[in-house]
Backbone as JSON, one array per atom type, in Angstrom:
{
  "sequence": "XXXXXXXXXXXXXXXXXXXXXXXXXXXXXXXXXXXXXXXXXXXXXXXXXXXXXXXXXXXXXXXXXXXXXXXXXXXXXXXXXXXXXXXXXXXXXXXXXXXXXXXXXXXXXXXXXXXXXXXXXXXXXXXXXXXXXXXXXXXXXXXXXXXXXXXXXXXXXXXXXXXXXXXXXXXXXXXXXXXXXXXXXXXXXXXXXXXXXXXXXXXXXXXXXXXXXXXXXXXXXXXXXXXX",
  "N": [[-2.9, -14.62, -10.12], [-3.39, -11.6, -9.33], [-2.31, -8.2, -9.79], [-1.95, -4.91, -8.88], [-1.65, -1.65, -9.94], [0.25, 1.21, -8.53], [1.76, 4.53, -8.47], [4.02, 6.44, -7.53], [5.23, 9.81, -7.29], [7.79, 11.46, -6.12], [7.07, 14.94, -4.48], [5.44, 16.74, -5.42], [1.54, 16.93, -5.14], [0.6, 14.83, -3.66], [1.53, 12.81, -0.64], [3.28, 9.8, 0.72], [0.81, 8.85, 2.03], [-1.36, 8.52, 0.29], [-0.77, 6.24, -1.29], [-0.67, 4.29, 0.78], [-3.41, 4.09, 1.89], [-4.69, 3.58, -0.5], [-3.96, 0.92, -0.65], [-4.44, -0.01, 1.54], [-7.2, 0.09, 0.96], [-7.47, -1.81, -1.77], [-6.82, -4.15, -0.52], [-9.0, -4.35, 1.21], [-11.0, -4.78, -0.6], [-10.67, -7.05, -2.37], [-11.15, -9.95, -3.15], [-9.63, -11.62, -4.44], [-6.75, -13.53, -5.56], [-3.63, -11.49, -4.92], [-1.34, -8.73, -5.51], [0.27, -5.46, -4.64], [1.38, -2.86, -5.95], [3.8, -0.37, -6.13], [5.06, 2.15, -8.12], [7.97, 4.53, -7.7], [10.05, 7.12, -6.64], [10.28, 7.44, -3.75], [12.09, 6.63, -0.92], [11.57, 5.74, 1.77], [9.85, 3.46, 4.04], [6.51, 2.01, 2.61], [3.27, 0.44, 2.8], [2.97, -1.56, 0.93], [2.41, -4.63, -1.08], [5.22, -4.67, -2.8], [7.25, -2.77, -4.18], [8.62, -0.86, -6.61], [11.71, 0.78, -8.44], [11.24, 3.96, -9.61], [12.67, 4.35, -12.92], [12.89, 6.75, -14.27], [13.17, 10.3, -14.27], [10.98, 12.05, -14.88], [8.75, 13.96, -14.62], [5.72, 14.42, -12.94], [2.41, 12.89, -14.1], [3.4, 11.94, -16.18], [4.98, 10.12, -15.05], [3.59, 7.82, -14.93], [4.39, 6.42, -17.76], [5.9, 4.58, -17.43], [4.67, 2.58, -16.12], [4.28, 0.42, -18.12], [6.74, -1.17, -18.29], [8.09, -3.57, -19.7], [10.11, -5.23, -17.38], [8.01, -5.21, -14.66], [6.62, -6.71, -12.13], [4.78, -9.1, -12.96], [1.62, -9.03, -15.07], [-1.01, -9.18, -16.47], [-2.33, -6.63, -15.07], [-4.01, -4.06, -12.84], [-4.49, -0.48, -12.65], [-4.42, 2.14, -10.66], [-4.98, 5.58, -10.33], [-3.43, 7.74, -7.6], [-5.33, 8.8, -6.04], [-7.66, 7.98, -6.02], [-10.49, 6.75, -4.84], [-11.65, 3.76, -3.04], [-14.58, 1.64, -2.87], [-16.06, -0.38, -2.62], [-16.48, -4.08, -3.6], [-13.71, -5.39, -5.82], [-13.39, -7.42, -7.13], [-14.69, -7.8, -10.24], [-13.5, -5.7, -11.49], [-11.13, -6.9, -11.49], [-11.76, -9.75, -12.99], [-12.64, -8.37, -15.34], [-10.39, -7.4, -16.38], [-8.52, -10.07, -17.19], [-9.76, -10.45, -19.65], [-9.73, -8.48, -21.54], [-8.21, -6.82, -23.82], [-6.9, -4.22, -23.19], [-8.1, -1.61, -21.32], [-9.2, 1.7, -20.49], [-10.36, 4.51, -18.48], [-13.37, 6.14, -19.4], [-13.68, 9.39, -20.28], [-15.32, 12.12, -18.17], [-16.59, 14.1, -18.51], [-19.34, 15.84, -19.39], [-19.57, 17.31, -21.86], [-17.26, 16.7, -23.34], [-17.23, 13.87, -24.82], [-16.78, 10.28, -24.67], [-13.9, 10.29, -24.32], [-10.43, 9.12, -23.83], [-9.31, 8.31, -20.47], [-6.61, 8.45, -18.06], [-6.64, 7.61, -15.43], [-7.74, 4.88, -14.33], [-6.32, 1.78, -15.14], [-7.1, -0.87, -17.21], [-5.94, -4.58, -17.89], [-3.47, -6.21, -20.13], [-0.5, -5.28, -19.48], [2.2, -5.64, -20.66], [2.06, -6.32, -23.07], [1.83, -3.47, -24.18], [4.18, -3.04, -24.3], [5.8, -1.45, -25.75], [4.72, 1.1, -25.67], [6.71, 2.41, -23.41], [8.94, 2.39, -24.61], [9.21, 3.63, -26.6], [8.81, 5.94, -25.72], [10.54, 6.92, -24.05], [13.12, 6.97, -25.33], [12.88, 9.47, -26.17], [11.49, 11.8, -24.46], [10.77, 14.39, -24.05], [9.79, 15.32, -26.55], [7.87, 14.21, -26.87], [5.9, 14.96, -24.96], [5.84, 17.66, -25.8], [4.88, 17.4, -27.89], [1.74, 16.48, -27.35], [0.78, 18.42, -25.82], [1.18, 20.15, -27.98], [-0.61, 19.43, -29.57], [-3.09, 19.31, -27.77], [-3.71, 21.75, -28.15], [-4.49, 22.45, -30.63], [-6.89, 21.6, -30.95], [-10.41, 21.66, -30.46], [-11.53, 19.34, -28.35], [-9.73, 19.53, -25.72], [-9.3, 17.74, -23.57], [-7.69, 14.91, -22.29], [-6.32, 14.61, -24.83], [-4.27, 15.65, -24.07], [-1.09, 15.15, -21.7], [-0.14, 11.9, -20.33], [-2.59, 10.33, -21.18], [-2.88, 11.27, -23.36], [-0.72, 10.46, -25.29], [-0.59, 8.02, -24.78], [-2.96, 7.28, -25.96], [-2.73, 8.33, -28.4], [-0.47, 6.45, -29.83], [-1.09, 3.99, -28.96], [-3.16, 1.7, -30.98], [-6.28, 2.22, -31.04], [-8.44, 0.68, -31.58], [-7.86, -1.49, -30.06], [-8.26, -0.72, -27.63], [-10.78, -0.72, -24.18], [-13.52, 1.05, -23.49], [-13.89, 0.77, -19.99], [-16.29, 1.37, -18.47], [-17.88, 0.39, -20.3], [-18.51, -2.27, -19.96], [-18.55, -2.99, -17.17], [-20.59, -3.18, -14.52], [-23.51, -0.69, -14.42], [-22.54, 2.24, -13.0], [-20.51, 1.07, -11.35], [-17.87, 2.32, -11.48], [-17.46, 5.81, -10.67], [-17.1, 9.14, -11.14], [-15.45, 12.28, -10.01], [-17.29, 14.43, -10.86], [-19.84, 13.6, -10.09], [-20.12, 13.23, -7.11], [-17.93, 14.94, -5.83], [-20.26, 17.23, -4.27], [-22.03, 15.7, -3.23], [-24.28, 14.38, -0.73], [-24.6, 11.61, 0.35], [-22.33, 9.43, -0.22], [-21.9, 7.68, -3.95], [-22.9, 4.33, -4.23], [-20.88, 3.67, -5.2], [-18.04, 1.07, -6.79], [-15.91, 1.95, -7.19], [-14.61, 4.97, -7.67], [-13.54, 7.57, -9.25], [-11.44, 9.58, -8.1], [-10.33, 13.15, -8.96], [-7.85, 16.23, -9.43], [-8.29, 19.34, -7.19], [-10.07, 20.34, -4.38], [-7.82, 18.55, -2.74], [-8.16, 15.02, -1.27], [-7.01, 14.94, 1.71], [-7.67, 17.47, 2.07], [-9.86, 18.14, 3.11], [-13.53, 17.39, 4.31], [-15.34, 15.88, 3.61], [-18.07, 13.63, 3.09], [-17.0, 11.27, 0.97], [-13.95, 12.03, 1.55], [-13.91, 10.88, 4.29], [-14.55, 8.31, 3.91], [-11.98, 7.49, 2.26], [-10.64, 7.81, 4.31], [-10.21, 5.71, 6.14], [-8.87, 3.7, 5.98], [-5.25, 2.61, 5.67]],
  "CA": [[-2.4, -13.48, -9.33], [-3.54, -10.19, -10.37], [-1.07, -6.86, -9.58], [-2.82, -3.27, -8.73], [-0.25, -0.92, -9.86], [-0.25, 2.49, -8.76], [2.95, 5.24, -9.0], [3.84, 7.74, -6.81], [6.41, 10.57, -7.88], [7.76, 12.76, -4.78], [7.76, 16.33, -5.34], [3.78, 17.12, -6.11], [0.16, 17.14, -3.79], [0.32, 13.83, -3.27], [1.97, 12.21, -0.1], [2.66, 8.33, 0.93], [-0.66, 8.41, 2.66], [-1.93, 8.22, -0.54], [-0.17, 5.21, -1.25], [-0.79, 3.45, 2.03], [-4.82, 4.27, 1.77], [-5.01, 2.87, -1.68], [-3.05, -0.25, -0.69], [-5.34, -0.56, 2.12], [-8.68, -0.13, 0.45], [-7.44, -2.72, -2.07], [-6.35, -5.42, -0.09], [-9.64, -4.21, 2.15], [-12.25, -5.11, -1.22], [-10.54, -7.38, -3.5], [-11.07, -11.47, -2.04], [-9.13, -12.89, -5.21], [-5.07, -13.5, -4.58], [-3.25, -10.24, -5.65], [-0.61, -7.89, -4.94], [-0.27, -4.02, -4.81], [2.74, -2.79, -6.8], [3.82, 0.97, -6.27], [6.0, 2.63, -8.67], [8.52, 5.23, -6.77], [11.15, 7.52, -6.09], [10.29, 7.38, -2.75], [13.25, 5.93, -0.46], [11.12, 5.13, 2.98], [8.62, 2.15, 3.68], [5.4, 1.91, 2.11], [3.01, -0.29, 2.81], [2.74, -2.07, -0.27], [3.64, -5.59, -1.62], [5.88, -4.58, -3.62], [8.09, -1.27, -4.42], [9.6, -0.72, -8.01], [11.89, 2.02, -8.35], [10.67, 4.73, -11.03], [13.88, 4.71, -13.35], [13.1, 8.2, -14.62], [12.79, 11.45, -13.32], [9.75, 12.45, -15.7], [7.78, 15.13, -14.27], [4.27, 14.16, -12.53], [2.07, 12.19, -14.67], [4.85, 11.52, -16.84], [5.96, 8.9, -14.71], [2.99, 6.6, -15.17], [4.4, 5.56, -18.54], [6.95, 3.37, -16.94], [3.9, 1.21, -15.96], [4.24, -0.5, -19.58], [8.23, -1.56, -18.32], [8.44, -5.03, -19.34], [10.85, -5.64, -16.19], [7.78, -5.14, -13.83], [6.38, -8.03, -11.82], [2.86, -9.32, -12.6], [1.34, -9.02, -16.38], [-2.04, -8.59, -16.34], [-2.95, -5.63, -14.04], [-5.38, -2.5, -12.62], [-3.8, 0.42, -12.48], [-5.31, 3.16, -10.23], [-4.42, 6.99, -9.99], [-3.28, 7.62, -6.05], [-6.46, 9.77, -5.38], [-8.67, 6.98, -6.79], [-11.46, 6.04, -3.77], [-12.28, 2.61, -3.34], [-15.63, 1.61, -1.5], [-16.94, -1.53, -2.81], [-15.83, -5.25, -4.35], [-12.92, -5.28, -6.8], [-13.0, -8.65, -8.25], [-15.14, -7.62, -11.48], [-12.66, -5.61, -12.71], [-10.28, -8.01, -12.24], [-12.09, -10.68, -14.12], [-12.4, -7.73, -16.83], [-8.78, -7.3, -16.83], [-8.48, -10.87, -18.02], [-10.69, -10.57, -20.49], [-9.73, -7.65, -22.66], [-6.5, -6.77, -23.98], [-6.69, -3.29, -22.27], [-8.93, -0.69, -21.27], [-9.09, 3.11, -19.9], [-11.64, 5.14, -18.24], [-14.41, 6.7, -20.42], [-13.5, 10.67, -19.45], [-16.55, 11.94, -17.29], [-16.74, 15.22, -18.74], [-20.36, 15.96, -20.43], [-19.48, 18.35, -23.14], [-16.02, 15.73, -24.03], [-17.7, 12.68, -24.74], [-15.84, 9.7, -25.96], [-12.34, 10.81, -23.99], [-9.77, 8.23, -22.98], [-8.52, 8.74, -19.49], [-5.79, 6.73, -17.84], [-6.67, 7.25, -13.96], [-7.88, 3.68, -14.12], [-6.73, 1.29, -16.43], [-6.76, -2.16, -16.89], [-5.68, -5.34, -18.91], [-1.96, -6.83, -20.5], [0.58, -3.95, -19.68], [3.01, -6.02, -21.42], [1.54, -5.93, -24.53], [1.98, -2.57, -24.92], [5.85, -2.31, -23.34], [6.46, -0.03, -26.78], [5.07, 2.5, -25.37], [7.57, 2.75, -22.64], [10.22, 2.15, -25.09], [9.39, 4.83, -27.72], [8.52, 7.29, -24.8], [12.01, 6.62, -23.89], [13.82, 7.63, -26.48], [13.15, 11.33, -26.6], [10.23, 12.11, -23.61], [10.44, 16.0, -24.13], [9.18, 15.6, -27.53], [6.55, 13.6, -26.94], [5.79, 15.74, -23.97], [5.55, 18.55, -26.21], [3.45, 17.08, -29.15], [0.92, 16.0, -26.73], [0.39, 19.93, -25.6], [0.61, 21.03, -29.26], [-2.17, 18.36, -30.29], [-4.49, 19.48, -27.42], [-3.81, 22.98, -27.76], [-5.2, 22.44, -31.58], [-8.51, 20.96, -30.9], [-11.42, 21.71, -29.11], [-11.55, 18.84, -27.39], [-8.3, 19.2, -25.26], [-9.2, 16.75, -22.03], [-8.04, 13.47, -23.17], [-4.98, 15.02, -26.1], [-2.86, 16.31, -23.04], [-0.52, 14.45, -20.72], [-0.08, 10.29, -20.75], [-3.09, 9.76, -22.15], [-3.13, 11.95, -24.66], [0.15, 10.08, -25.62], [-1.36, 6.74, -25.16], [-4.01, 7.54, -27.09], [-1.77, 8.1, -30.17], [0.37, 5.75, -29.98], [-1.68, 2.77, -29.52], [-4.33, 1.2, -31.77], [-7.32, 2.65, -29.83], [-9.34, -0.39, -31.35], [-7.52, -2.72, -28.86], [-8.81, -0.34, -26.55], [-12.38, -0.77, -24.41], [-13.85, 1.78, -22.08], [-13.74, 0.45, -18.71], [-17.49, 1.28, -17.91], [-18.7, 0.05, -21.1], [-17.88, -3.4, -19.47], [-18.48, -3.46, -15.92], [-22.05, -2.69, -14.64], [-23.54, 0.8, -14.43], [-22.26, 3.16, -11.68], [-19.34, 0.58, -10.61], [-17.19, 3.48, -11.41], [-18.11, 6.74, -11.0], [-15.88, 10.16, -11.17], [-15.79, 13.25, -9.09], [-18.66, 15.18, -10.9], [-21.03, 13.14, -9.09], [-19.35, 12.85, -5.98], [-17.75, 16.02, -4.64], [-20.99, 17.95, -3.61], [-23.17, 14.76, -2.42], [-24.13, 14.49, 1.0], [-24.11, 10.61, 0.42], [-21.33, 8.64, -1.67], [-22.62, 6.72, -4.4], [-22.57, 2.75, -4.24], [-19.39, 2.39, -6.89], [-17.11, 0.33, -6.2], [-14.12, 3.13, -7.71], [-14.91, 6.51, -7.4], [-12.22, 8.16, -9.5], [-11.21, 11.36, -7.93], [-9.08, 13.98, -9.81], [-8.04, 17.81, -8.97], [-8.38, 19.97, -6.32], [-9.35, 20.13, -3.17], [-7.47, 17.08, -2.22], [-8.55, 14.62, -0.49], [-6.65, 15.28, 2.67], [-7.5, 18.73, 2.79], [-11.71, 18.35, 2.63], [-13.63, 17.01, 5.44], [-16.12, 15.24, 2.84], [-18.21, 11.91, 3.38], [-15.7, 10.68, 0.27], [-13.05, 12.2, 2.09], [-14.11, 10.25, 5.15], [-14.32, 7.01, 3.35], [-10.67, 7.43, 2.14], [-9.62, 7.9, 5.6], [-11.0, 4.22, 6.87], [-7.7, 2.4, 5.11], [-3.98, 2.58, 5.71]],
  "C": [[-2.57, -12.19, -10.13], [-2.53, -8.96, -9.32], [-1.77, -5.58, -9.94], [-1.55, -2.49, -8.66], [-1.02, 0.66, -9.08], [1.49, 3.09, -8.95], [2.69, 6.67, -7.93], [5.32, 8.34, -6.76], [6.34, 11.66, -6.69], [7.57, 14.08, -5.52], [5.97, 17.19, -5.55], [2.79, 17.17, -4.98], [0.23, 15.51, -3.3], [1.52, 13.3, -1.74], [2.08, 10.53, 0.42], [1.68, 7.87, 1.68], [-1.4, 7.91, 1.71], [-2.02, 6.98, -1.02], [-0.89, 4.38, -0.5], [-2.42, 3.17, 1.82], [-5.29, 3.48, 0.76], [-4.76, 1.53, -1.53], [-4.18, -0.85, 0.13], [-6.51, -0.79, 1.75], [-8.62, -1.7, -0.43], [-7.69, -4.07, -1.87], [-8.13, -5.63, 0.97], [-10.98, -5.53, 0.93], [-11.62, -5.78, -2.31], [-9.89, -8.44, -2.79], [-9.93, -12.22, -3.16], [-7.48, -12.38, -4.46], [-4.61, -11.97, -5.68], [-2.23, -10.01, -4.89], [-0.88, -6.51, -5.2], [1.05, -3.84, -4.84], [2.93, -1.27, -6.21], [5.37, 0.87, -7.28], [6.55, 3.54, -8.03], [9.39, 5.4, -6.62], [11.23, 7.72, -4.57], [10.83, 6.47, -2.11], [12.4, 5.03, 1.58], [9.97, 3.86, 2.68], [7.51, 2.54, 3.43], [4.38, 0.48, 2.53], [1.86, -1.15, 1.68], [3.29, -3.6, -0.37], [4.57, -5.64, -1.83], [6.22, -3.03, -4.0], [8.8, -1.38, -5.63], [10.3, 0.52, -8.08], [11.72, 2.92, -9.55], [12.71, 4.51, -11.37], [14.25, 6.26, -14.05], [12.86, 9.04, -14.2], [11.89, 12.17, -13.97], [8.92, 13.21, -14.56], [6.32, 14.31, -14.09], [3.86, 13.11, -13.41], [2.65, 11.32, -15.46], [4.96, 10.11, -16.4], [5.37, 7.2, -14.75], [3.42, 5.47, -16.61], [5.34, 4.37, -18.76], [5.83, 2.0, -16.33], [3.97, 0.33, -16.87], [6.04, -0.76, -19.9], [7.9, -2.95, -18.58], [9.46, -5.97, -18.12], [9.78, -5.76, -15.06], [7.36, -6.19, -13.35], [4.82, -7.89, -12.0], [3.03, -9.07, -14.72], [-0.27, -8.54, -17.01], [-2.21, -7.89, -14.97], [-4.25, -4.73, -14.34], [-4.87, -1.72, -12.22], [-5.11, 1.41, -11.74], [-4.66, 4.44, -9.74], [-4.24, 6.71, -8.12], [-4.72, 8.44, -5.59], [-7.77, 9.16, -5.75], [-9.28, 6.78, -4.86], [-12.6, 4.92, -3.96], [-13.4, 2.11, -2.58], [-16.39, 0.39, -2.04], [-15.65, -2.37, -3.71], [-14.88, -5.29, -5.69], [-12.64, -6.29, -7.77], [-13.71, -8.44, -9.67], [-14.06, -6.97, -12.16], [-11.67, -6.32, -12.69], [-9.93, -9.07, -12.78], [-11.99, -10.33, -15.26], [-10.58, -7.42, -17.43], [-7.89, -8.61, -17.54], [-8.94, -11.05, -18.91], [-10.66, -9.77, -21.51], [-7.99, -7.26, -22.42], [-6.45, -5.64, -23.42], [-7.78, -2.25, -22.52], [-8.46, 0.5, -20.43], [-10.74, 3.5, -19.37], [-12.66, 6.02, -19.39], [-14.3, 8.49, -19.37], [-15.25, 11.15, -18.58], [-17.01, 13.52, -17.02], [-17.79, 15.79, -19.81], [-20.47, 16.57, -21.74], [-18.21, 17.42, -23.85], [-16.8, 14.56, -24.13], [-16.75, 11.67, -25.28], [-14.54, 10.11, -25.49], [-11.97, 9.78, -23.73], [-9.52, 8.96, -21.68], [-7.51, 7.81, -19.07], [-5.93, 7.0, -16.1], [-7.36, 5.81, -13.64], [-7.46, 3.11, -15.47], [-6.51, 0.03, -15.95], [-6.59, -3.8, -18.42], [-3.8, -5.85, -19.15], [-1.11, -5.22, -20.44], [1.74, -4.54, -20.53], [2.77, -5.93, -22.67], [1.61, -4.93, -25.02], [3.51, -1.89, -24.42], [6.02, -1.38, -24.51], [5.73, 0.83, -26.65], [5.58, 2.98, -24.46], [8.72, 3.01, -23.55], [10.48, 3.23, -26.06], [9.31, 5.86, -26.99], [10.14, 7.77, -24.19], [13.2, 7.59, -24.26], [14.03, 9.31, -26.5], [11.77, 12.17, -26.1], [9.98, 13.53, -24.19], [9.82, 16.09, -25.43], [8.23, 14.92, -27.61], [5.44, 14.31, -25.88], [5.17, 17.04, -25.16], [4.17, 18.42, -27.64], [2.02, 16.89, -28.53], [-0.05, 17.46, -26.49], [0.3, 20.11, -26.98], [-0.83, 20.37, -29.59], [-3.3, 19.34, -29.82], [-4.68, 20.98, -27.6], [-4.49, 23.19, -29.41], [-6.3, 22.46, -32.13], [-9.0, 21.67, -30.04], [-11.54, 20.93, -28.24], [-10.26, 18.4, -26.89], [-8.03, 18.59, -24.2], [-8.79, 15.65, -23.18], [-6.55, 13.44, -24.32], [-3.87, 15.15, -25.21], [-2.66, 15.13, -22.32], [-0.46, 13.15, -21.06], [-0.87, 10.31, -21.31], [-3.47, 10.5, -23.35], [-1.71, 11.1, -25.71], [0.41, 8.64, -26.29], [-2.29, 6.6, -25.99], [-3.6, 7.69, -28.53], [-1.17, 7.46, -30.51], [-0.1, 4.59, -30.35], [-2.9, 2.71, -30.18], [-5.73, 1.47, -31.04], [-8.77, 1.52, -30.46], [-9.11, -1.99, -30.48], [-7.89, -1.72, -27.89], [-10.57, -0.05, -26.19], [-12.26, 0.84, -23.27], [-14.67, 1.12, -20.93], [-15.66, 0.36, -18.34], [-18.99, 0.82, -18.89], [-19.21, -1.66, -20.7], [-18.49, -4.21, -18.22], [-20.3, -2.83, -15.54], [-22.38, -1.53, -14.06], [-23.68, 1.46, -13.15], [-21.32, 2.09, -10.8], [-18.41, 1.49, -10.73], [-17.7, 4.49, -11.63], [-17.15, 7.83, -10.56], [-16.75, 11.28, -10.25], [-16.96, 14.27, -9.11], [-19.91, 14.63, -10.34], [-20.68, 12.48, -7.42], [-19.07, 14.14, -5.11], [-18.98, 16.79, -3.83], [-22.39, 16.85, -3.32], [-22.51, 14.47, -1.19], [-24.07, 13.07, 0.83], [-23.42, 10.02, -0.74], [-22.22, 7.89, -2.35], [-22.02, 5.26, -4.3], [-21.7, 2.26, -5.02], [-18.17, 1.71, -5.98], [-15.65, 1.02, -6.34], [-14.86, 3.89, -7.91], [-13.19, 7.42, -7.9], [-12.01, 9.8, -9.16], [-10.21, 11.82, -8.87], [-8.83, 15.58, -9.15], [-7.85, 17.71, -7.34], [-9.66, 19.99, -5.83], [-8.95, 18.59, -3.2], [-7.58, 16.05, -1.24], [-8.36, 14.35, 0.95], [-7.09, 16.88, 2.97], [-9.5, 18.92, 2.91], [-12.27, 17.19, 4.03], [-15.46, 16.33, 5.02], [-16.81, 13.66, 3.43], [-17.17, 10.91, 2.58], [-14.39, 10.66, 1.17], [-12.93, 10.95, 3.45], [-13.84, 8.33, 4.87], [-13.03, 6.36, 3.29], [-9.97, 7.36, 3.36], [-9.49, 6.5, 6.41], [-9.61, 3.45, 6.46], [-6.48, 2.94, 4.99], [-3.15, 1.55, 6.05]]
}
């Protein structure tokens, strides 16, 4: 049984369409047995497996680092941002998610090479419950080191926010990149995506940013709309 987390924190661009869409694409391209987890302060139905309630009130991104709760259900997972677009077969990565102790996206920014990201990840979330547990402790300062770091470097995609957090914390040689893995153009990010007239053949298409995918009237956009 594999477990597709995602997390959705009221309050921001995102609404439970987002949710619902993702849940559906999932369940639409992924034949092995599974569930679809949401994390959430959100009090109405979802249509999800499964509903966890966020226990903290962490600000936006923030709130993904409650994915590494040892209380959640499931153990090996695939975590996917809510604005993630799914259009092809999901069981590879979740053969790769058995198979490596954890991975992140490879950032998809030509001048950053070499970035972690965490809008996909996948592998043992348990394995790394300490970094829920040290994040815990005293968020605002980890919150803030994260900004000083990237605001140090040149390369500041990747230093900021969760994974700039994750990225320090854990052993980044237990970590793979996701597309080093899986075969080439199964994931592919928004720089090759927003301004094509046809989607490419990946099976995850990680969106990020602005415009959002409710407000764009995109072939992507279109795709996303097929699943609730």
């Amino acid at each position: 049984m594999i477990h597709f987390y995602c997390v959705y924190k009221t309050g921001g661009d995102f609404s439970p369409e987002y949710v619902n869409r993702l849940a559906g694409a999932i369940h639409n391209f992924c034949s092995l047995k599974h569930k679809v987890v949401c994390l959430t302060d959100y009090k109405e139905k979802l249509n999800v497996d499964i509903v966890v309630p966020l226990k903290h009130n962490w600000e936006g991104w923030w709130s993904k680092i409650e994915l590494f709760r040892n209380d959640l259900p499931g153990k090996i997972g695939v975590y996917f941002d809510l604005d993630t677009v799914i259009n092809g077969n999901l069981n590879k990565i979740v053969k790769l998610a058995y198979r490596i102790s954890f991975g992140m996206l490879r950032g998809f920014n030509p001048r950053i090479p070499n970035i972690y990201a965490s809008g996909v990840m996948a592998g043992d979330f348990k394995k790394f419950a300490y970094l829920y547990e040290i994040f815990k402790v005293c968020p605002e300062q980890w919150i803030q080191n994260t900004i000083k770091r990237a605001n140090q470097r040149e390369q500041k995609a990747g230093l900021q926010g969760d994974q700039g957090y994750i990225g320090y914390i854990i052993n980044l040689d237990e970590v793979i990149f996701l597309q080093d893995l899986l075969p080439p153009n199964y994931i592919t990010g928004k720089r090759h995506t927003k301004k094509a007239i046809v989607v490419p053949k990946s099976s995850i298409i990680a969106w990020t940013g602005k415009p959002r995918l409710h407000n764009q009237n995109s072939p992507l956009s279109k795709i996303w709309r097929r699943y609730e």
